[in-house]
DOPADREN-939008 format. One line per 5 residues: for each residue y negated, x negated, z of N, C-alpha, C. Coordinates in steps of 0.1 Angstrom, whole numbers, always signed. Example, Ala and Ser with C-alpha at 12.3 -4.5 7.8 and 13.67 -1.06 7.14 Angstrom:
BEGIN
+57/-132/+78/+45/-123/+78/+33/-132/+78  +22/-128/+71/+11/-137/+71/+0/-129/+79
# end
This chain:
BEGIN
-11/-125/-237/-16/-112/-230/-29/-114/-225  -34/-102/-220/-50/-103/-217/-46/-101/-206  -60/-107/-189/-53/-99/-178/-67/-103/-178  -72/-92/-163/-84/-94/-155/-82/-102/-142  -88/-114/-138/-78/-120/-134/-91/-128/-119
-86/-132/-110/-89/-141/-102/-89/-158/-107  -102/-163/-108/-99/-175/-114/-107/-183/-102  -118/-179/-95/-122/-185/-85/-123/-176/-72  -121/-183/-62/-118/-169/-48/-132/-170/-48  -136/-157/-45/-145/-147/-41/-157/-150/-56
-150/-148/-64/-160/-151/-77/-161/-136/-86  -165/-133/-92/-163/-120/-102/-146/-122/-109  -142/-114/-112/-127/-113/-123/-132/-117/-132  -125/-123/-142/-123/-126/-154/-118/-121/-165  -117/-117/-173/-108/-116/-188/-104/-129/-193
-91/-128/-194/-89/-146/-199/-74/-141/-207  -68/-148/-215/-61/-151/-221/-46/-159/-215  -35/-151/-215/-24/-155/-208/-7/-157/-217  -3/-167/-223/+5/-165/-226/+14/-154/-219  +22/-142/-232/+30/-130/-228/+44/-137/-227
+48/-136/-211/+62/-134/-209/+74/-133/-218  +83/-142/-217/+95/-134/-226/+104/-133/-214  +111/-122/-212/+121/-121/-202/+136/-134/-205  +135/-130/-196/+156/-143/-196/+159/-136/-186  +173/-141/-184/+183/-133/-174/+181/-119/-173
+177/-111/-157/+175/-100/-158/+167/-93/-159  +151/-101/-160/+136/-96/-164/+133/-91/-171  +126/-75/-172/+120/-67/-177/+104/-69/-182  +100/-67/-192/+86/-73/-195/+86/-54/-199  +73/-49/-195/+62/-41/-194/+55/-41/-199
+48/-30/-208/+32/-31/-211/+27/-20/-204  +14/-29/-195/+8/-19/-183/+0/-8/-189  +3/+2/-185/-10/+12/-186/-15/+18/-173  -12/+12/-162/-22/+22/-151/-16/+9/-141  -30/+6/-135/-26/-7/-124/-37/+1/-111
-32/+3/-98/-39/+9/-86/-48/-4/-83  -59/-2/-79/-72/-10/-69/-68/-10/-60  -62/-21/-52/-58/-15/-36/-70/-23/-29  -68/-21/-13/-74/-26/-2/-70/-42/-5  -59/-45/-3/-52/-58/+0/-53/-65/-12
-58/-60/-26/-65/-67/-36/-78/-77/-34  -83/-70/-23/-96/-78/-15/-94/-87/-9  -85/-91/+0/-80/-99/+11/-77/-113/+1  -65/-110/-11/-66/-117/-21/-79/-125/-29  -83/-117/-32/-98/-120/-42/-107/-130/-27
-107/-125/-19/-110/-138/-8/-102/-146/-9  -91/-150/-4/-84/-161/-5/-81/-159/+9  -81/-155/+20/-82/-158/+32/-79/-146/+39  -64/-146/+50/-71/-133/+62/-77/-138/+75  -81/-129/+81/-87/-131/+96/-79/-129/+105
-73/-140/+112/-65/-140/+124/-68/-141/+137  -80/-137/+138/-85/-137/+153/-90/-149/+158  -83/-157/+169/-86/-166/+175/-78/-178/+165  -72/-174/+161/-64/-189/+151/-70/-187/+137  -79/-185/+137/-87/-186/+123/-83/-182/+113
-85/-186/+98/-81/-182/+90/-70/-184/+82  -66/-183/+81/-50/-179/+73/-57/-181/+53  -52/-195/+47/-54/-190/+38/-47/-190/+26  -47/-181/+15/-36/-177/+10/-31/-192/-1  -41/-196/-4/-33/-211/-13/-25/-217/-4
-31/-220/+6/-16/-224/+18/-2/-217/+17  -1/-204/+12/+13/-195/+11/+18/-197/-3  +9/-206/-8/+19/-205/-24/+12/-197/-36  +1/-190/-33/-6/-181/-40/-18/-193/-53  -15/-192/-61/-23/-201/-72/-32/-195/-83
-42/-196/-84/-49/-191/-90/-49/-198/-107  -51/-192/-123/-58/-183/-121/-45/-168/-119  -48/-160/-113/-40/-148/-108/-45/-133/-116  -37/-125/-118/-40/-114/-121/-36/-105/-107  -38/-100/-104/-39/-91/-91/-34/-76/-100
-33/-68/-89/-22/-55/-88/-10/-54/-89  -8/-46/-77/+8/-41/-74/+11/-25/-70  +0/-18/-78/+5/-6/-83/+1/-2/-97  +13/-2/-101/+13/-7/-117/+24/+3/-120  +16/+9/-135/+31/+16/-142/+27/+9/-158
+44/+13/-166/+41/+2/-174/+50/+9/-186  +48/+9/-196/+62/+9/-205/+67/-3/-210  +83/-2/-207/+97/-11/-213/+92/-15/-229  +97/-31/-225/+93/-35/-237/+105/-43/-242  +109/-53/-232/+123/-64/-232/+126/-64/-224
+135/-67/-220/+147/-72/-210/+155/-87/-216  +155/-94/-210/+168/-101/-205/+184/-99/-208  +186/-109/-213/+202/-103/-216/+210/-101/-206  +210/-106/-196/+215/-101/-178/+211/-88/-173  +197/-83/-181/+192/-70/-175/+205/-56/-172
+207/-55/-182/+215/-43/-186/+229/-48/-178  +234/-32/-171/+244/-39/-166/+240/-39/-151  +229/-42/-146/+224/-44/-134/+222/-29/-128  +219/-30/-118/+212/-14/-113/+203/-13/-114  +199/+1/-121/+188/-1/-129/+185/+0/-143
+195/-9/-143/+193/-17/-157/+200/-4/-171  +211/+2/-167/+217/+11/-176/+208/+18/-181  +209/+18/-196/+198/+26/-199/+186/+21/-204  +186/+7/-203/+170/+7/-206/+168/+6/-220  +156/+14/-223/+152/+15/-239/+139/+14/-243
+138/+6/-251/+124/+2/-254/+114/+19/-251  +99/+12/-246/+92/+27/-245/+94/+37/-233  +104/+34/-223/+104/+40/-216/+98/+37/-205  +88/+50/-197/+76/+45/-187/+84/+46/-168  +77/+37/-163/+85/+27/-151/+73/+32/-145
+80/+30/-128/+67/+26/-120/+75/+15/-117  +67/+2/-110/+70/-8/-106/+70/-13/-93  +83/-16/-87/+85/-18/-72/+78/-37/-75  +66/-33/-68/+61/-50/-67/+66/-61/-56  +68/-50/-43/+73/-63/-34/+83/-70/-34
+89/-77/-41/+99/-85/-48/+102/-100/-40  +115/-97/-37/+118/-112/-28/+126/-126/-34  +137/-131/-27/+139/-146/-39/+148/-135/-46  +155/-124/-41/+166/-115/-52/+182/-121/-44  +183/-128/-39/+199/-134/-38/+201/-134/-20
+189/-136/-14/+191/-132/+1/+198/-122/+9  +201/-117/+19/+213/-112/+20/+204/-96/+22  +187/-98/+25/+176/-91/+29/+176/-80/+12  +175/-91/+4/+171/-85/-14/+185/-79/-10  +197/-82/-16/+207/-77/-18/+212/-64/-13
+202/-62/+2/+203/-50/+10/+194/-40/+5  +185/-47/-4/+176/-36/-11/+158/-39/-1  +164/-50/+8/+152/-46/+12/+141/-58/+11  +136/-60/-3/+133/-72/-4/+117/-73/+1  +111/-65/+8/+102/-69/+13/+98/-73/+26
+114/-77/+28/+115/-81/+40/+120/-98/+39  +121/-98/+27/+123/-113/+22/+116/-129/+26  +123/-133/+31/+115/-147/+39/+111/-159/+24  +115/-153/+15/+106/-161/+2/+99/-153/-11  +93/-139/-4/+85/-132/-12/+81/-135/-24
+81/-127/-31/+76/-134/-45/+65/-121/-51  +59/-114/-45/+51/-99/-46/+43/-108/-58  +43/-90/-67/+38/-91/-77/+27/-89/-77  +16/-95/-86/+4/-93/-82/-4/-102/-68  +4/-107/-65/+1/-118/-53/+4/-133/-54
+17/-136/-55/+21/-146/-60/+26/-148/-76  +29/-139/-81/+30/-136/-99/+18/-128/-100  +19/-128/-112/+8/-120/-119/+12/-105/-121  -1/-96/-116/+6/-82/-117/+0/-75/-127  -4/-64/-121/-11/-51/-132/-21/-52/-135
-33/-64/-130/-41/-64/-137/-44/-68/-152  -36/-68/-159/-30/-73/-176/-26/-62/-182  -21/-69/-198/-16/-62/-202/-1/-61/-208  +4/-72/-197/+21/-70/-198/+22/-76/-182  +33/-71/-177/+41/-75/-161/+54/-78/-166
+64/-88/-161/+72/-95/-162/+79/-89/-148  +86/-83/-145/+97/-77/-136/+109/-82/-133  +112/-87/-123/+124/-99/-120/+140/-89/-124  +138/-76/-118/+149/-70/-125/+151/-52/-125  +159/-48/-131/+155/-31/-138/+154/-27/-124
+163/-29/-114/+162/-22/-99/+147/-23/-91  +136/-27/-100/+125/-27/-93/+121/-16/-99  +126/-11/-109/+112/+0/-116/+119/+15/-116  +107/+28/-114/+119/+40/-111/+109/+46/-121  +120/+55/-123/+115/+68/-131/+103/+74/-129
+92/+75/-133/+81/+84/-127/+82/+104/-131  +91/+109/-142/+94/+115/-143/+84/+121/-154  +79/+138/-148/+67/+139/-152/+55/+141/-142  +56/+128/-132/+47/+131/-126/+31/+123/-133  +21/+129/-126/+11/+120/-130/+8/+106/-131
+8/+103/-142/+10/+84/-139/+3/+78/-133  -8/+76/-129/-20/+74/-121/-20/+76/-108  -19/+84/-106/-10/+87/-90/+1/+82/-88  +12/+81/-99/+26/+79/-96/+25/+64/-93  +14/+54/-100/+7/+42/-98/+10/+39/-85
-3/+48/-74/-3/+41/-61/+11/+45/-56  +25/+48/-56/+34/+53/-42/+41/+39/-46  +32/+30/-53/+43/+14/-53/+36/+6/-42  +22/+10/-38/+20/+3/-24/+17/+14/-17  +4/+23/-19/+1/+29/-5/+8/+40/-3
+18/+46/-12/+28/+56/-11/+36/+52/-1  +43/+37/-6/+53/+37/+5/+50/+28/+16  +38/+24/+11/+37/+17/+29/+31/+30/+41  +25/+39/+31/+23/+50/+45/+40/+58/+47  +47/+63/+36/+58/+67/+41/+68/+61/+48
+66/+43/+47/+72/+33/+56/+70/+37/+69  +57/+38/+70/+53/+37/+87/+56/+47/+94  +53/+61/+88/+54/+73/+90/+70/+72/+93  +79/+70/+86/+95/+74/+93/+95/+64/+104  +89/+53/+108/+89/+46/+118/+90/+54/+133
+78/+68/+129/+73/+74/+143/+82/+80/+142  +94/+86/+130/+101/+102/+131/+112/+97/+140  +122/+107/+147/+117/+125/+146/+105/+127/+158  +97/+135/+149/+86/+142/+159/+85/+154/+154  +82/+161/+166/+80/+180/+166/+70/+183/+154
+70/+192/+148/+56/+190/+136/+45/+192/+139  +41/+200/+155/+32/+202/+161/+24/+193/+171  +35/+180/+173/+33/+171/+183/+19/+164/+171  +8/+160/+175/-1/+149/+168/+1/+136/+166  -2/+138/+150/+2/+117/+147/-13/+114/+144
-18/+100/+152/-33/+100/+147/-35/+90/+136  -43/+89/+127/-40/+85/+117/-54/+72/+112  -56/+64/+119/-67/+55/+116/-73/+51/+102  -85/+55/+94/-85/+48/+88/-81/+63/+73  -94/+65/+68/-95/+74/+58/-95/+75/+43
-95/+61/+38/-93/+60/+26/-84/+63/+16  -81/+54/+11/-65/+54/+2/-57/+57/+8  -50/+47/+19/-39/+49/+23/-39/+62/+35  -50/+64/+39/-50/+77/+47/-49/+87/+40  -56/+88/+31/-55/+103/+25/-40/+103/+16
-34/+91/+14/-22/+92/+9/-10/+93/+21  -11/+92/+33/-5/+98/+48/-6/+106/+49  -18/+114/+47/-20/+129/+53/-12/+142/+40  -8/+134/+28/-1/+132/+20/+11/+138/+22  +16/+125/+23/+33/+124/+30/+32/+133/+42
+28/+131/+51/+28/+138/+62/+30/+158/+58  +24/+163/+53/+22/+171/+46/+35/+181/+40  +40/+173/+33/+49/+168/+28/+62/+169/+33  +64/+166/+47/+76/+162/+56/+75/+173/+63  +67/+184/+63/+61/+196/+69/+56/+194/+85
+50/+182/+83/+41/+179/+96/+29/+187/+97  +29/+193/+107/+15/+201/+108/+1/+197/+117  +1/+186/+126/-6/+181/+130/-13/+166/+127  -25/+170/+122/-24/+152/+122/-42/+150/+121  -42/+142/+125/-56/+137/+133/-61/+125/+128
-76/+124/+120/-73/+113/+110/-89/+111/+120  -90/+95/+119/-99/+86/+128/-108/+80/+113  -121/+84/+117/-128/+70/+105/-143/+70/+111  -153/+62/+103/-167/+59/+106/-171/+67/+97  -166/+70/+89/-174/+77/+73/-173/+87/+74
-184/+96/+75/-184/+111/+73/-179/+114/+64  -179/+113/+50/-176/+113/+32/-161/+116/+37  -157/+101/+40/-138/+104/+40/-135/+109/+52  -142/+115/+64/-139/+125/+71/-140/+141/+63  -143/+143/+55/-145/+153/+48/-134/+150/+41
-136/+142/+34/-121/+140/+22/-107/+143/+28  -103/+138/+43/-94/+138/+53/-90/+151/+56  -103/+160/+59/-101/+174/+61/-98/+184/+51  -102/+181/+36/-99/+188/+26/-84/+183/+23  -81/+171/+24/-62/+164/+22/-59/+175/+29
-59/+178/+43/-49/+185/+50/-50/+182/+63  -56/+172/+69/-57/+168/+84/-61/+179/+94  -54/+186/+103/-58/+190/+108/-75/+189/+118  -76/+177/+124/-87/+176/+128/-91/+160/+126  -105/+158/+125/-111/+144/+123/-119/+139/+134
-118/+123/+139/-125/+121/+149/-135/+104/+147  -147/+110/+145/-155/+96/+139/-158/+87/+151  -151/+75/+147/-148/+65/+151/-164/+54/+156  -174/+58/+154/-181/+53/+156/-187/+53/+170  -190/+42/+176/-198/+47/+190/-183/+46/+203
-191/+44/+215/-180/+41/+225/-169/+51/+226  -160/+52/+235/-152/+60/+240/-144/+64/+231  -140/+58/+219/-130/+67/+209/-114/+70/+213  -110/+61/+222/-98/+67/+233/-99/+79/+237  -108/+74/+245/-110/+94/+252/-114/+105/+240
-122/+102/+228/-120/+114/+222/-111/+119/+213  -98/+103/+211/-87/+109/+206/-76/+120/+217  -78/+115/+230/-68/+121/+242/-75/+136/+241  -90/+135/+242/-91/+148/+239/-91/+157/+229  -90/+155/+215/-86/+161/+207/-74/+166/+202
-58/+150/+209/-48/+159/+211/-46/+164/+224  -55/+167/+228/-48/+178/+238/-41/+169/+248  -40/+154/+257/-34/+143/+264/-29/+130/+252  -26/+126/+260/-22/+108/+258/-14/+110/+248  -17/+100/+234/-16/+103/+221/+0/+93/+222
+9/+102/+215/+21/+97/+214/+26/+87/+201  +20/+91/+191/+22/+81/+179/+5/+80/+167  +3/+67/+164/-7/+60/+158/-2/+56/+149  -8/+53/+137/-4/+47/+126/-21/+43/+121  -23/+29/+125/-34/+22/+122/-36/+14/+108
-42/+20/+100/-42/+18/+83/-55/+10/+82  -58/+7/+93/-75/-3/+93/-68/-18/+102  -64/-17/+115/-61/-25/+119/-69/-38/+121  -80/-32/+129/-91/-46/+134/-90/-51/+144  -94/-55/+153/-96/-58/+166/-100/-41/+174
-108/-34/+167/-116/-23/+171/-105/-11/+172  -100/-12/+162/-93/+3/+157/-76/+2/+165  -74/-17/+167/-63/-17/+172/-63/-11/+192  -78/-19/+194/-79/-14/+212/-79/-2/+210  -86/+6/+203/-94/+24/+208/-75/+29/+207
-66/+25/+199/-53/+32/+197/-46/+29/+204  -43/+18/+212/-37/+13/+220/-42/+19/+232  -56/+23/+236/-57/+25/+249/-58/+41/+253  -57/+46/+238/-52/+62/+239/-38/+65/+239  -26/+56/+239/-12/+57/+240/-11/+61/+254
-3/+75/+251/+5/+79/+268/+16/+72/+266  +29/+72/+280/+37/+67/+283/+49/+69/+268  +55/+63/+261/+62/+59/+258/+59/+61/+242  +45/+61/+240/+36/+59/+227/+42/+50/+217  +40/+55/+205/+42/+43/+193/+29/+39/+185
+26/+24/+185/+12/+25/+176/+20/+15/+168  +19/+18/+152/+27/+16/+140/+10/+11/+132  +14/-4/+130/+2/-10/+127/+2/-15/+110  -2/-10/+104/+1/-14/+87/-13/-25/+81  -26/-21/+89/-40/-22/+78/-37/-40/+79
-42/-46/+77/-48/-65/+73/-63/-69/+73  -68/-58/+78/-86/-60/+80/-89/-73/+87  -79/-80/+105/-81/-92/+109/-86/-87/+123  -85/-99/+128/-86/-103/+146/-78/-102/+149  -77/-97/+163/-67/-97/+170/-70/-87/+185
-50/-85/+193/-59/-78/+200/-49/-86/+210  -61/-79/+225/-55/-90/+236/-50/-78/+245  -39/-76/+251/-30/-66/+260/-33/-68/+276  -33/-59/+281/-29/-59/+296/-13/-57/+297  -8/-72/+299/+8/-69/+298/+15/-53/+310
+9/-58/+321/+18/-49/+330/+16/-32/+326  +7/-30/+316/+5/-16/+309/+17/-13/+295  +19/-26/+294/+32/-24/+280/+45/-14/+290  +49/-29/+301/+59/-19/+308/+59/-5/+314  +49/-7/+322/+45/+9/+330/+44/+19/+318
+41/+18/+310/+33/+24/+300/+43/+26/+285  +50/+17/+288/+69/+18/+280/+60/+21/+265  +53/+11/+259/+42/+19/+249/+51/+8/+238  +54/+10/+225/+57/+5/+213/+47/+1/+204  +47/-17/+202/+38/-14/+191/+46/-24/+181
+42/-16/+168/+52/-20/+157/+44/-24/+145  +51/-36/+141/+46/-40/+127/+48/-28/+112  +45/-28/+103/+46/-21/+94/+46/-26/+81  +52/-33/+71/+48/-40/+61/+53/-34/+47  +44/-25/+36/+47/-19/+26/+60/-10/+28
+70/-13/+17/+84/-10/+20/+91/-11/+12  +102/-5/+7/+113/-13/+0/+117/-5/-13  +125/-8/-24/+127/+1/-31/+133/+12/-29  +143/+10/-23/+148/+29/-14/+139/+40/-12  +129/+34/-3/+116/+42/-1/+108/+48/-10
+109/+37/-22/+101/+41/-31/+104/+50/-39  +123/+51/-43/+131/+58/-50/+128/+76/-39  +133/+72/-29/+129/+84/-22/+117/+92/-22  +104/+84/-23/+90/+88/-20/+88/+97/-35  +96/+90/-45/+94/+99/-59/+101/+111/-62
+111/+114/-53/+120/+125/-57/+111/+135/-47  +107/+130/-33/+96/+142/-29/+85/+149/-39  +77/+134/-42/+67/+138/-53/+73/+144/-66  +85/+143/-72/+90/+146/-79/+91/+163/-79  +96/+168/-62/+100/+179/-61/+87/+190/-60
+76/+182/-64/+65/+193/-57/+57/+192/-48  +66/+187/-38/+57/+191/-23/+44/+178/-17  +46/+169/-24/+38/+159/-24/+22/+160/-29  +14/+165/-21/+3/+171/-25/-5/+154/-30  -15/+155/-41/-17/+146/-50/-31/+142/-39
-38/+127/-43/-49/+121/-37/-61/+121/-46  -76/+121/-46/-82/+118/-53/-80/+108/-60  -77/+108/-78/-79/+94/-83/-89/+91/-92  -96/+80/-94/-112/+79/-102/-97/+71/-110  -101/+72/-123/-95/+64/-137/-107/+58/-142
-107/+41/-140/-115/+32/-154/-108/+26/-165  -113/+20/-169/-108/+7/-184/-106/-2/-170  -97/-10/-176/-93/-24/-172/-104/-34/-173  -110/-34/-187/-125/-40/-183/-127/-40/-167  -132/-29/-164/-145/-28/-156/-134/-32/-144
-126/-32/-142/-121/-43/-126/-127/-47/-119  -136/-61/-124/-140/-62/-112/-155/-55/-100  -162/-44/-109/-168/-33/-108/-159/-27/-100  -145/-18/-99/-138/-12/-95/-136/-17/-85  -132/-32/-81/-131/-44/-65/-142/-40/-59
-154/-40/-66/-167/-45/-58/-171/-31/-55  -170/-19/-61/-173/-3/-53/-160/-2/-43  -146/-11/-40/-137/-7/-28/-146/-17/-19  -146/-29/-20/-156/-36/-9/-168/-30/-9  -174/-22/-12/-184/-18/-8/-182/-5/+0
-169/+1/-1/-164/+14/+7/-171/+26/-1  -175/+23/-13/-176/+33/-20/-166/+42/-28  -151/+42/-27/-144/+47/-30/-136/+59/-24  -137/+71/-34/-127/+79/-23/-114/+84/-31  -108/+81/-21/-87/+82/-27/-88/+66/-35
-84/+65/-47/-78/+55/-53/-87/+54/-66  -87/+44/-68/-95/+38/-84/-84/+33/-91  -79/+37/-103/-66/+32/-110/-71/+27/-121  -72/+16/-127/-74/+10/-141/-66/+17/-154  -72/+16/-157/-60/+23/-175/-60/+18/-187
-54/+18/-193/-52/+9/-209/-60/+15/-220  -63/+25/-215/-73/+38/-226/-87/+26/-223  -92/+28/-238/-106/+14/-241/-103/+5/-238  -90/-4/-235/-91/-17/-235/-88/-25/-250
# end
C-alpha cells in the first residue's frame, strides 16, 4: 500500500511504500477514501507535546514509531476481514465494498474499559493513526467490525471528521448537559473543532453559544455556523469580556485551544459552581488559586475524544438531519503534507479532508 507518511519528526511527509495488511482474527482491512487533517496530526508530526513546567512529553517515549502514516478520521471501503470478524458486533454483515467510517481510538480490545465500549479510555491505547498507521494511505487495518459505522447517505467527507472532532466536541459537550438552551456555553477556540461544536450544539437545540478566538476570519466563520455571539481573544481582559457578553459569571467552557492563555481567561470567567471542560493539547500549564476552586465550587474537567457509542450516536443525529454540516476543503492525498503545513499555518477554515480522487 501507499501512505503519506511521517518518516522524520518535523520533516515534510512522505509517499513511501507499505506492505498491505492481511487481516487475521477479527481485523477489517479498508481501502481509504477520505482521511480528516486534524489539529492533533501536528502535535504528532512534532513528536512532542508541551507540558508546561515538566517539559516535553515525547511521543517515541509512548510507543509511537516512526515511519507512521497519520489520520484518524478516515472513511474507507470493506475489503477483508478476519475469520473471527463475522460474528462479532459489528461484524454481521460485512460485505466486500461496503463504506465505514472508522472509530480510530482503539484500546488493547480485552480490558474491562474496551469491553465496556469505552476504549478510549484504555490504559494501552492503540489509536489509529498515532500508534498504527491510519488514513493517511491507502488501506487501514481495523482491529475489529465494532469500530466502524455506517455513514449512511451522509456526506463522506464530513462523515470523516465525527471520528475525531465530531465526537470529541459531542464528548465534552454532554459533559456540561443538562443546561437550559438559553443558559451560555463559551466555546474557545474557532476552527475545526469549534465550528464542529457550534455544530452539535445546534443540533441539541442549544441556542446560546459564545465562541472565543484571535482570528477575525474564524470569528466570522463562528458566526455564520450559528454562534450566537463572538468574543476576540486578543488583548487583556478576556474574562471580563466573556462575563460581559454572557450577561455574569460564565457557567460552562469548553476549551478546544487549551494553552496556558485560553485556560486562565476561562477559568477566571467561571461563576460559582462553573464547569471548564478542557479538550485542546496546544501545551503549558495552568497554575490555580486553590482556596477559589472551593469557594468558587468551580469544575474542571478533562475531555479526551470519545468512544464508539458516541460515535454511533453522533451519526444517527447527523443521520437525522439536524446536524448542520462544517466547511470542508477536499485535496488528493498527494498534497498532505501541503494540507499539515496550511493547518500549522492557521490557514484553514472547518476541515481539510484528503481524498482518493487523483491519487
Amino acid at each position: 500500500m501507499r501512505a503519506w507518511a511521517v518518516v522524520e519528526t518535523g520533516k515534510p511527509l512522505q509517499e513511501i511504500e507499505l506492505p498491505t495488511p492481511v487481516p487475521t482474527g477479527k481485523q477489517v482491512l479498508l481501502e481509504v477514501t477520505h482521511a480528516g487533517v486534524c489539529h492533533s496530526d501536528l502535535h504528532i508530526w512534532e513528536g512532542e507535546y508541551d507540558l508546561g513546567s515538566r517539559g516535553k512529553m515525547k511521543l517515541s517515549d509512548r510507543g509511537v514509531k516512526l515511519p507512521l502514516a497519520m489520520g484518524h478520521e478516515t472513511v474507507g471501503r470493506v475489503l477483508s476481514w478476519g475469520p473471527e470478524a463475522e460474528g462479532q458486533k459489528g461484524g454481521e454483515g460485512l460485505e466486500v465494498g461496503q463504506t465505514r467510517i472508522v472509530f480510530p481510538w482503539v484500546g488493547c480490545g480485552t480490558c474491562a474499559r474496551c469491553r465496556a465500549e469505552e476504549d478510549n479510555m484504555c490504559a494501552n491505547g492503540r489509536s489509529l493513526g498515532v500508534f498504527q498507521n491510519g488514513g493517511y494511505a491507502t488501506h487501514i487495518l481495523v482491529p475489529e467490525p465494532r469500530h466502524l459505522v455506517d455513514p449512511g447517505n451522509l456526506d463522506l467527507a464530513l462523515a470523516a471528521t465525527y471520528a475525531c472532532s465530531g465526537i470529541t466536541v459531542y464528548s465534552a459537550i454532554n459533559k456540561l448537559m443538562p443546561m437550559e438552551p438559553d443558559d451560555p456555553i463559551v466555546l474557545v477556540g474557532a476552527g475545526g473543532l469549534g465550528l464542529q461544536a457550534i455544530a452539535v450544539l445546534r443540533a441539541m437545540g442549544h441556542r446560546r453559544i459564545v465562541s472565543v478566538d484571535i482570528g477575525a476570519e474564524k470569528l466570522e466563520a463562528a458566526k455564520a455556523a450559528g454562534a450566537t455571539d463572538t468574543v476576540d481573544a486578543r488583548g487583556d481582559n478576556v474574562a471580563a469580556k466573556l462575563v460581559e457578553v454572557c450577561g455574569g459569571p460564565v457557567m460552562a467552557v469548553v476549551d478546544l485551544v487549551n494553552g496556558s492563555a485560553t485556560a486562565r481567561f476561562a477559568f477566571d470567567a467561571l461563576g460559582k459552581g462553573g464547569k471548564l471542560v478542557q479538550v485542546g493539547l496546544f501545551g503549558g500549564e495552568l497554575s490555580l488559586p486553590l482556596p477559589l476552586m472551593a469557594m468558587r465550587a468551580v469544575t474542571i474537567q478533562g475531555s479526551y475524544v470519545g468512544n464508539p457509542k458516541e460515535l454511533r450516536a453522533l451519526v444517527r443525529i447527523a443521520q437525522s438531519g439536524s446536524l448542520p454540516g462544517i466547511p470542508i476543503t477536499r485535496e488528493p492525498f498527494p498534497q498532505a503534507d501541503s494540507a499539515l503545513m496550511r493547518l500549522r499555518a492557521g490557514q484553514v477554515t472547518g476541515r481539510i479532508v484528503l481524498t482518493a480522487e487523483a491519487v
